[in-house]
C-alpha positions in Angstrom: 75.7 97.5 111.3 76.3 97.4 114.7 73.8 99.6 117.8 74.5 102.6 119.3 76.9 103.0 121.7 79.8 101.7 119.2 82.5 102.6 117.9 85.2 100.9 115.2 88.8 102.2 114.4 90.8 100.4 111.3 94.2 101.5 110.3 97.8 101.3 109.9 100.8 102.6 110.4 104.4 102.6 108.9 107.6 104.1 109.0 110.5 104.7 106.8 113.2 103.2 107.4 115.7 106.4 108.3 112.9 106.7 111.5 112.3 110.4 110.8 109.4 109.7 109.2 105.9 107.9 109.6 102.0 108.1 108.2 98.9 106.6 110.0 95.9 106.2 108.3 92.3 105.6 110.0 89.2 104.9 109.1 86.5 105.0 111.9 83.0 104.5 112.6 81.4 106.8 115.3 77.5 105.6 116.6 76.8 107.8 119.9 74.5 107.2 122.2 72.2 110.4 121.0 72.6 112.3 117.9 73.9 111.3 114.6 76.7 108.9 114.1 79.8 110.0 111.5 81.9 108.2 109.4 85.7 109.2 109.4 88.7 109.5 107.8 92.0 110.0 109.3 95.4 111.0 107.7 98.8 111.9 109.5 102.1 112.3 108.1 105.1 112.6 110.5 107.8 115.0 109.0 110.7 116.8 109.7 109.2 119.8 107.4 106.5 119.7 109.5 103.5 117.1 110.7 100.5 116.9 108.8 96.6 115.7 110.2 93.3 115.9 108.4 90.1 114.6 109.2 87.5 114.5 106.4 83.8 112.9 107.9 81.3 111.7 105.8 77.3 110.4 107.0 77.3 106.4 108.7 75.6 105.3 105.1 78.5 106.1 103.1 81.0 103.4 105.0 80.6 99.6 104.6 82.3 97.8 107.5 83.0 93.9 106.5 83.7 91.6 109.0 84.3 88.3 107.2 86.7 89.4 105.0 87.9 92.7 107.1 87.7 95.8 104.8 86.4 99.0 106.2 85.2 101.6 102.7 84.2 105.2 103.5 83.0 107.5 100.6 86.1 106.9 98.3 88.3 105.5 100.6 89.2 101.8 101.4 91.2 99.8 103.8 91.9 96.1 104.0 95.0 93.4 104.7 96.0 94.3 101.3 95.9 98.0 100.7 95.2 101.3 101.6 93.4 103.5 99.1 91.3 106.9 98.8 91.0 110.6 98.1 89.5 113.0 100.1 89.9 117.0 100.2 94.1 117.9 100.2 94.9 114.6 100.1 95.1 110.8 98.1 97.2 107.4 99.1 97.5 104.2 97.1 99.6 102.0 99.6 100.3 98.4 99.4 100.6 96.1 102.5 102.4 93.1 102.4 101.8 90.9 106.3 105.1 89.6 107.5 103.5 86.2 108.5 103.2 86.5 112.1 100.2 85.4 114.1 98.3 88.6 115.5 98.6 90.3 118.7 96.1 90.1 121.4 96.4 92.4 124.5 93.6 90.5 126.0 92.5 86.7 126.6 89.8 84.9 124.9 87.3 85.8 127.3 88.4 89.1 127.9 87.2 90.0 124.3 83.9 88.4 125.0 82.9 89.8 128.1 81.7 93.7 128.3 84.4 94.7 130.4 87.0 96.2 130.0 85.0 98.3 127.2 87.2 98.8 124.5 89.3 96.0 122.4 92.1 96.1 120.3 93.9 93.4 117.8 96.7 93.9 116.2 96.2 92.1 112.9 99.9 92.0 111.8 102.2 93.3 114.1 104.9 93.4 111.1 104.3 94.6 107.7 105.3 96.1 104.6 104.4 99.1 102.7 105.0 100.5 99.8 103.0 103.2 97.5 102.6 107.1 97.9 101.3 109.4 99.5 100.1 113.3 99.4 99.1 115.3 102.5 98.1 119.0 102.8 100.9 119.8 100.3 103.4 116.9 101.3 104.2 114.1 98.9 106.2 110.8 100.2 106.7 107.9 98.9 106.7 104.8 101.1 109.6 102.0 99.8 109.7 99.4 102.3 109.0 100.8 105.1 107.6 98.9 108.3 104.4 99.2 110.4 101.0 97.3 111.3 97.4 96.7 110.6 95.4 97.6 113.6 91.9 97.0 114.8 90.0 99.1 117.7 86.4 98.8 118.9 84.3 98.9 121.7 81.3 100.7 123.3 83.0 103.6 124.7 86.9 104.8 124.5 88.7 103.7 127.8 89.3 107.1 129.6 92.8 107.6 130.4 96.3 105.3 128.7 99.0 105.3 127.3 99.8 103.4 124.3 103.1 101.8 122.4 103.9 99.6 119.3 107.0 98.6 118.6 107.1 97.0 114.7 110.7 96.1 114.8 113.6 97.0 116.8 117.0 98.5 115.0 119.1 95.5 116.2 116.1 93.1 116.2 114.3 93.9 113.3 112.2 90.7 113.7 110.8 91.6 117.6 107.8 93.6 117.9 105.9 94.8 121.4 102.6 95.7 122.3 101.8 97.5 125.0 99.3 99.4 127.4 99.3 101.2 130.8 94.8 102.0 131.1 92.7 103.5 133.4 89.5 102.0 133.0 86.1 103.7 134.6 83.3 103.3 136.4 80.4 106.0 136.6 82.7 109.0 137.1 85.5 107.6 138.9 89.0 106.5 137.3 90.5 103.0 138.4 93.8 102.4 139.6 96.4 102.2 135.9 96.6 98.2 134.5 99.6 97.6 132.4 99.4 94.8 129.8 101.6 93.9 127.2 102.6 91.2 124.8 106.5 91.3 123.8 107.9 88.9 121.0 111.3 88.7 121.1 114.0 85.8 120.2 111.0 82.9 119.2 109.6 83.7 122.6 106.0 85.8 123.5 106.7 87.3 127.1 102.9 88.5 127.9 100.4 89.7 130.4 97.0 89.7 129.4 94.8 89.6 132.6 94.3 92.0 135.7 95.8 89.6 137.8 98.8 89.0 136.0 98.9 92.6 135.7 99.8 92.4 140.1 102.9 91.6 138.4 103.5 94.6 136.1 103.7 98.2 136.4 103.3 101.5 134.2 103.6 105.2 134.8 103.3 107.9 132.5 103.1 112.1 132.0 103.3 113.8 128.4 105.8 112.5 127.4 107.8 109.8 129.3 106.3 106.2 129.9 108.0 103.7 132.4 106.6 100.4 132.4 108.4 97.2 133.6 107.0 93.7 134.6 108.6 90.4 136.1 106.7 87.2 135.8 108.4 83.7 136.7 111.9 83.6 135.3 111.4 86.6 132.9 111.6 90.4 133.5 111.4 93.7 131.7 112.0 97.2 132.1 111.7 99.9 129.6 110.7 103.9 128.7 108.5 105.3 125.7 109.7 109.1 125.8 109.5 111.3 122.3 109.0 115.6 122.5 106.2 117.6 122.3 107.3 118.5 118.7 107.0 115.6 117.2 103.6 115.0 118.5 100.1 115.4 116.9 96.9 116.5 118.8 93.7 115.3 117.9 90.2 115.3 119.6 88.2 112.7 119.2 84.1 112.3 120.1 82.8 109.2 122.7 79.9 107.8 122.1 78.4 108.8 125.4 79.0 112.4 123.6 82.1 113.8 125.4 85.1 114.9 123.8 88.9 113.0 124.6 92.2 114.5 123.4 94.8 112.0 121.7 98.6 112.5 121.4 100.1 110.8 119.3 103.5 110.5 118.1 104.5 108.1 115.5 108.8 109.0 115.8 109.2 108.1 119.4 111.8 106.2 121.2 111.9 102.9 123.4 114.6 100.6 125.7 114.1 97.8 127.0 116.1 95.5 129.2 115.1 91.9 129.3 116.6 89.1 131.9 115.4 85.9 132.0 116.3 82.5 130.8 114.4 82.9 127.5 116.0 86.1 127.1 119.4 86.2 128.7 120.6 90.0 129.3 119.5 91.6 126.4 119.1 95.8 125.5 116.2 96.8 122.6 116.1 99.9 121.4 114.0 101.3 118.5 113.5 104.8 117.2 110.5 103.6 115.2 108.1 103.7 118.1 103.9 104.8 118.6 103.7 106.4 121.4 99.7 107.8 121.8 98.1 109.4 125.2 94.4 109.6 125.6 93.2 112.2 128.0 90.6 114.7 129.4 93.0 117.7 129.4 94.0 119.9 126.8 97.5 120.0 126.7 99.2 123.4 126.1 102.5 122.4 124.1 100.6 120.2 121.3 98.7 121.8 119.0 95.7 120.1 117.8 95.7 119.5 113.8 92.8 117.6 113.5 
């Protein structure tokens, strides 16, 4: 088990294929610096009847983290490369996951995952997956045939303060092209440091990335609830995009740091993207999915998102 300050986040998410709707389920591991630590599960269901979002903890000694062999199990609950199982209060899920193949997707280098800083890491096991299995949700039921998403990994000591974050598993006329990306505010004591975008695009057999601050000199990101412009040029190769999705089809959560403040997440699971890529690799190309994660992380309370969980 790992020491105080820590915390762990494993989960997925999919979405069908008609792009109006999407699940992400988490299961997370909470060790603050004072007080006792929590184990918890996540569901959200995106749905044009309505969003769903539950949160059902249970004590640290009812999880069991592997590492080796990568499955996270809390109370009745269970995650791995594999499947995604459990039943907890108003809800129960029996998914299957079938990887696409691909490698995974690192937002940082090598060393940046060894050394303490920045704080929090993330790993996208596979960036492009399959599920299939059902679902119930505080009185939804959906069934999941074929539908696309990821296996994700989080950890860290402390949540970074301030980002914005997008996944794209699959664009609508590039099913095969996938993008990971980033704009974060990292801190030090109580003061906020100038926004670093990374990002790691795969796109036609080529990876288009930037993983370090200093290659970050050569990207850019800006972003308000709930528009995100983010574009970078490196060498031959450029990129321009925007994340955007409404206020209605995003869920508020709050979530506990370990240092024992409180940070507010928006997340929206239906969002939009468009790129435009130029470069030798590339040509002139246009991506666009509506298939997109789109997640803020933030001090403020926002008025126009309700928080479900």
């Amino acid at each position: 088990m790992a020491k105080a300050p820590y915390y762990e986040s494993r989960f997925i998410r999919a979405n069908a294929p008609d792009a109006a709707r999407a699940v992400w389920l988490r299961e997370t591991l909470l060790l603050p610096e004072a007080g006792d630590g929590s184990a918890d599960v996540w569901v959200m269901v995106f749905d044009p009847s309505g969003h769903r979002a539950l949160k059902r903890s249970y004590p640290v000694e009812s999880s069991d983290f592997g590492y080796q062999d990568w499955t996270a199990q809390i109370a009745t609950t269970s995650l791995d490369d594999s499947a995604a199982c459990g039943t907890v209060p108003d809800a129960r899920w029996d998914i299957t996951i079938t990887p696409g193949g691909q490698d995974p997707v690192r937002l940082l280098t090598e060393g940046g995952y060894q050394r303490r800083f920045p704080a929090a890491k993330t790993l996208v096991r596979h960036p492009l997956a399959r599920f299939d299995g059902h679902l119930e949700a505080a009185g939804l039921a959906v069934d999941l045939d074929a539908w696309t998403g990821s296996v994700n990994h989080n950890w860290g000591t402390r949540h970074t303060p301030a980002y914005a974050f997008g996944q794209v598993c699959g664009f609508d006329d590039a099913p095969d092209s996938t993008l990971e990306i980033v704009t974060a505010r990292a801190g030090v004591a109580s003061v906020l440091l100038p926004g670093v975008t990374l990002f790691v695009l795969r796109h036609a057999g080529v990876e288009f990335a930037v993983r370090t601050l200093i290659g970050s000199l050569q990207s850019h990101g800006r972003y308000a609830p709930f528009t995100w412009t983010f574009g970078a040029r490196v060498g031959e190769r450029m990129i321009e995009g925007e994340i955007s999705t409404e206020p209605a089809d995003v869920i508020g959560l709050s979530y506990s740091d370990t240092h024992g403040g409180t940070k507010y997440c928006y997340n929206s699971a239906v969002a939009r993207c468009r790129i435009q890529l130029a470069g030798k690799a590339f040509g002139r190309d246009e991506l666009v999915s509506r298939r997109v994660m789109f997640e803020i992380l933030t001090d403020e309370r926002l008025d126009a998102v309700p928080l479900l969980a």
